[in-house]
N, C-alpha and C positions, 0 to 999 in steps of 0.2 A: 339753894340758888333757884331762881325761879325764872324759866324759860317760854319766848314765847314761839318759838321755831323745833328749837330739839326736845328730844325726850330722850336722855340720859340711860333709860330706864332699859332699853334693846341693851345700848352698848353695855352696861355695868353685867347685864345677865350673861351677854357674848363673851365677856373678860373674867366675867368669875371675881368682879370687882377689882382686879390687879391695876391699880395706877397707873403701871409703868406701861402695859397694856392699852388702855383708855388712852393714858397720852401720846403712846406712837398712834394707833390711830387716829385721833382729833389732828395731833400737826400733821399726818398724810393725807387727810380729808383739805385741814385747811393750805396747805400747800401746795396741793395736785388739780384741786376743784376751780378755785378764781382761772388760770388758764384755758380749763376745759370748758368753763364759762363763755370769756371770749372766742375762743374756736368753735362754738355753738354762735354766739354773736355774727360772728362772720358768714356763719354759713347761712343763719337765715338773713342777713342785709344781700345777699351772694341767690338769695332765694333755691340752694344747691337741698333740693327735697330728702338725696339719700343722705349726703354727711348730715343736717339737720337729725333725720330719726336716727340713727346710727349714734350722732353726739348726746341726744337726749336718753337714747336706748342706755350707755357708758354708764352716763350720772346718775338715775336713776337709783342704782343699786346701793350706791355710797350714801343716800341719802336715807336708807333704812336702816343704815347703821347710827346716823347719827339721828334716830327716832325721828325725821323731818319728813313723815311720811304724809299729810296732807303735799307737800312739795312736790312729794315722789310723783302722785296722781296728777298733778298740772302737767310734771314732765313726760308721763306716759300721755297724756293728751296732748301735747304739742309732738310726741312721737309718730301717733296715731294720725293727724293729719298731716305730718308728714309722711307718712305712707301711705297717703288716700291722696296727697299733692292738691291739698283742700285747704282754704281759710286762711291765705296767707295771710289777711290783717288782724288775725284772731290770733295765728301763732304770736308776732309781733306783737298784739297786745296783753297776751296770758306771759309772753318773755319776758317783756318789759316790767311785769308786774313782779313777776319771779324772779328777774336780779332784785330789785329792794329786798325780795321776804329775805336771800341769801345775804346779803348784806347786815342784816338783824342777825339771821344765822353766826355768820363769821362773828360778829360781835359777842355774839353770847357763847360761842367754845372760845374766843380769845380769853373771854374772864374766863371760863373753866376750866383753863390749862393753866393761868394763875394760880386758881386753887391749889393745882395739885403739883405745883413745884416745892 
């Protein structure tokens, strides 16, 4: 299967290959993360600088598991000026740009968790 967001290849090393494994994480990545999304959402329309690094600080982590670590570094950049309360129309636009990548994300572990039923 060929992805253009994850890299399967962290998680499969983390799980020791187990399926059953793989697939609780994938559906807790994709069931815990679109939420955590929009509460990042809110916080920067809300222009709120600490929940912003704080919400981006969260997701970051989840996003190394699901090998989407080009992702990971935008989120630790939009962390980062939120902790420096710099660039608001830069976080705004690396955001905006970063729900589409997630949106390809969610798509491509939805087939992935087809596979493995």
């Amino acid at each position: 299967m060929n992805f253009k967001e994850a890299n399967m290849r962290y998680l499969m090393d983390l799980s020791g290959g187990e399926p059953s494994i793989i697939r609780e994480m994938v559906q807790l990545f994709v069931i815990q993360t679109p939420g955590h999304l929009e509460q990042l959402a809110g916080f920067i329309e809300n222009r709120d600088w600490e929940n912003i690094r704080s919400m981006a600080h969260h997701i970051k982590p989840t996003l190394s598991y699901m090998g989407a670590e080009d992702m990971r570094i935008v989120l630790q950049k939009i962390e980062r000026m939120a902790e420096e309360k710099r660039d608001y129309e830069q976080v705004v636009s690396e955001f905006s740009l970063l729900r589409q990548r997630f949106q390809v994300l969610f798509e491509e572990l939805g087939a992935y968790l087809a596979t493995l039923k």
